[in-house]
C-alpha positions in Angstrom: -43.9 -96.0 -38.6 -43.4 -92.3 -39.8 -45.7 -91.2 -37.6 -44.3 -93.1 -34.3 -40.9 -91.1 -35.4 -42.4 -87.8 -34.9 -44.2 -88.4 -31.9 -40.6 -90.0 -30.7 -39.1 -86.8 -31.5 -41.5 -84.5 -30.3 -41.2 -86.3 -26.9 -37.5 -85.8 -26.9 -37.1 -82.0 -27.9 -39.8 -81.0 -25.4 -37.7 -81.1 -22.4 -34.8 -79.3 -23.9 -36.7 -76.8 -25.4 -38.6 -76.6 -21.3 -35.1 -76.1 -19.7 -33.4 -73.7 -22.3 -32.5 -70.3 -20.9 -34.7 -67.3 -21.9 -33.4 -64.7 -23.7 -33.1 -61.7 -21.6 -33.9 -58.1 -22.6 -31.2 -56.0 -23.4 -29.3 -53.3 -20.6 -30.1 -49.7 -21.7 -28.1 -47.1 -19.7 -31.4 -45.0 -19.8 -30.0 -41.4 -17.7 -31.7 -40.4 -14.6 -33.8 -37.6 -14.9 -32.3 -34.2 -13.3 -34.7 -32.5 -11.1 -35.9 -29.0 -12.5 -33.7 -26.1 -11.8 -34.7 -23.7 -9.5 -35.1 -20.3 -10.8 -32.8 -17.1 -8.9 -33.0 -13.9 -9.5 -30.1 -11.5 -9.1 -28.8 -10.2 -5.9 -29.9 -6.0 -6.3 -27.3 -3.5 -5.5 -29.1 -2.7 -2.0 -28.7 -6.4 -1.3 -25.0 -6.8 -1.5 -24.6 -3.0 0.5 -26.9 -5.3 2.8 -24.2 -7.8 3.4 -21.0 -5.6 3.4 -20.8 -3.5 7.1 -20.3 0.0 6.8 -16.5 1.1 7.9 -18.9 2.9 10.6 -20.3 -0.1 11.6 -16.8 -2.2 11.3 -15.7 0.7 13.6 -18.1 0.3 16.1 -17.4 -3.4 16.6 -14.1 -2.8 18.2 -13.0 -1.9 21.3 -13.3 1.2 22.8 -9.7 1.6 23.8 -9.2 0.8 20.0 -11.2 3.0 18.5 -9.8 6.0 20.5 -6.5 4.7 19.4 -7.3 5.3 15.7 -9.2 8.7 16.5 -5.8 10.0 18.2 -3.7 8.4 15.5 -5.9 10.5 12.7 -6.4 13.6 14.7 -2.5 13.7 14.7 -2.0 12.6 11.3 -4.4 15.6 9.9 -4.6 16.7 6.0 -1.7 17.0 4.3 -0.5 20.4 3.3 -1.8 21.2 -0.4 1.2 20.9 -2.7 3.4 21.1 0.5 6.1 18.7 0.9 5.9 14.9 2.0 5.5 13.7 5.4 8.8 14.1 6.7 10.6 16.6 4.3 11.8 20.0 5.4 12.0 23.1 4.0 15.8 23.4 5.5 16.9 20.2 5.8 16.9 16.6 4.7 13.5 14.3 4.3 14.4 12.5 7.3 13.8 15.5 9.3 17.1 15.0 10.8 18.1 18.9 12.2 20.9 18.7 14.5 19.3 21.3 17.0 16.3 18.4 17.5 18.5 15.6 19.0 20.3 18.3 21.2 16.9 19.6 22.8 15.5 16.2 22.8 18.3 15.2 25.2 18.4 18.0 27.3 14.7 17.6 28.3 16.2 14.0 29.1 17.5 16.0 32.0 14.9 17.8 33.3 14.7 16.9 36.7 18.3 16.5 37.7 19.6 18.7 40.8 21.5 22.0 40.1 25.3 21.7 41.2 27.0 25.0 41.0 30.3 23.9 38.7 28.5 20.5 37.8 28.8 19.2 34.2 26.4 16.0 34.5 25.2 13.6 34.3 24.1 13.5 37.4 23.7 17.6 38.3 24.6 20.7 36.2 24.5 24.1 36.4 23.5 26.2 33.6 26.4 26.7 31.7 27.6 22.9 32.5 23.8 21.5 31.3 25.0 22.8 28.4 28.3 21.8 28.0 26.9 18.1 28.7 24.6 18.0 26.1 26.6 19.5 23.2 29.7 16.7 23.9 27.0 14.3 23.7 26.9 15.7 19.9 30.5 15.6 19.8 30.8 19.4 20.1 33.0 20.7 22.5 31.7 24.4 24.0 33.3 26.7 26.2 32.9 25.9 29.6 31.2 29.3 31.3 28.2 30.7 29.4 30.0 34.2 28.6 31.8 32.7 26.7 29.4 30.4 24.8 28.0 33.5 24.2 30.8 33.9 21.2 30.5 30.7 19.7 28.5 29.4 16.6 26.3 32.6 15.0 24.1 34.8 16.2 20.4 34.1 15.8 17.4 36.5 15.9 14.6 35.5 18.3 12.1 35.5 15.8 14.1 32.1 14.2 15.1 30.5 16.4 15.2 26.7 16.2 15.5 23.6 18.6 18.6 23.2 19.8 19.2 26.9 20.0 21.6 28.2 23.0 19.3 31.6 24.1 21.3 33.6 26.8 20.1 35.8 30.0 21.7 38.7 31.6 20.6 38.1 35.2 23.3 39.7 37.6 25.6 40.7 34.6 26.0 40.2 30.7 25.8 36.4 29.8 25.5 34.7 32.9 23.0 32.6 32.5 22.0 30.5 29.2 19.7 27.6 28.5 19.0 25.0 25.4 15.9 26.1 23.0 13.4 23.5 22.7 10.9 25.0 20.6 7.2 26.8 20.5 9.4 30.0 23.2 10.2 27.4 25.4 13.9 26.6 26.9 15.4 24.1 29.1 18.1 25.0 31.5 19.7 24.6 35.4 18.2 28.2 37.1 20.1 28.3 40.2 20.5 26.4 43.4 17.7 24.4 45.4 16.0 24.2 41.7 16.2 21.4 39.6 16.6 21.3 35.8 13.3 22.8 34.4 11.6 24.2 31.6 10.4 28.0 31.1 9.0 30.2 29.1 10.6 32.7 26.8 7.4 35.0 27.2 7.5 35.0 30.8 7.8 38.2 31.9 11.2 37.5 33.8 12.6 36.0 31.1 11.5 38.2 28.9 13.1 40.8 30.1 16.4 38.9 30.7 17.0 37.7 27.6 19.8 38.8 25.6 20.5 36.7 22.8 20.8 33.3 21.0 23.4 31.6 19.3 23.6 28.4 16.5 26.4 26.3 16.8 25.4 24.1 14.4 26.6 25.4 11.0 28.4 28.3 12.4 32.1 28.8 13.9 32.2 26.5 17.0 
């Protein structure tokens, strides 16, 4: 009977031991292999001046209208003066540069051009002494109206420093009838007579040169 029991059993556990799940194998989070590492070498000095243009070769990549542009614009510029003053600073006047005499000159080349009108103060036509005249009320200085005498105004200035904005005076037909308005480098603007407009000479012209008779600064001096 003992025997019958087991064999009973055995034929009962069979199945269920048949139909239990397996026991699975544990997860490992096993890391995924890198791949090697390439080996670089350094970049040499003559590899990186390889990559970077030259400012030569930067230059020649623009335009050509540009790159006369920036040859004018450092022609001008130049070296600055050793131990000289900055760009802009005068010996005699402020660091903006800003000597009355410039504006005046500067505006009476503004009328170069314009008729002569014997008796005419502007703006449209001048004569000499009245091209004059124009330009210095412009300034807010008020000059006699004939050029004799403008001839006593301001103080008297030796040709050899004379500045823009200068008035230089001529003895054509008698003392101090004709002046004009210093611009600068011996040249002068002024109104020469009729059927000539307003033009620009030449101190060292021989004419001239022999007419002139003076110069006078109004700026600074007794007006």
């Amino acid at each position: 009977m003992r025997g019958w029991t087991w064999l009973v059993m055995a034929a009962l556990l069979l199945p269920i031991s048949a139909c239990a799940p397996k026991r699975l194998a544990p997860v490992t989070n096993s890391p995924v292999p890198r791949p090697p590492r390439q080996a670089t070498a350094p970049a040499a000095a003559s590899d990186s001046l390889r990559l970077a243009p030259s400012a030569a070769t930067a230059l020649d990549s623009l335009p050509a209208e540009w790159r006369a542009l920036l040859e004018q614009a450092a022609a001008e510029a130049g070296p600055p003066a050793p131990g000289g003053p900055a760009a802009g600073a005068g010996a005699d006047g402020p660091a903006d540069g800003a000597w009355p005499g410039e504006e005046a000159a500067a505006l009476a080349r503004t009328q170069v051009g314009k008729p002569y009108g014997w008796g005419a103060t502007g703006p449209e036509r001048f004569d000499c002494s009245g091209l004059a005249l124009y330009v210095y009320r412009q300034l807010g200085i008020a000059l006699p109206r004939v050029s004799a005498d403008q001839a006593s105004t301001g103080v008297h200035v030796d040709r050899t420093e004379l500045r823009p904005g200068d008035l230089v005076f001529f003895s054509l037909r008698s003392a101090f009838d004709h002046v004009g308005i210093f611009l600068g480098n011996n040249r002068f603007v002024h109104a020469p007579r009729r059927q000539e407009p307003v033009r620009i000479d030449n101190l060292d012209d021989a004419w001239w040169n022999r007419a002139y008779k003076g110069a006078r600064r109004v700026f600074g001096g007794d007006r």
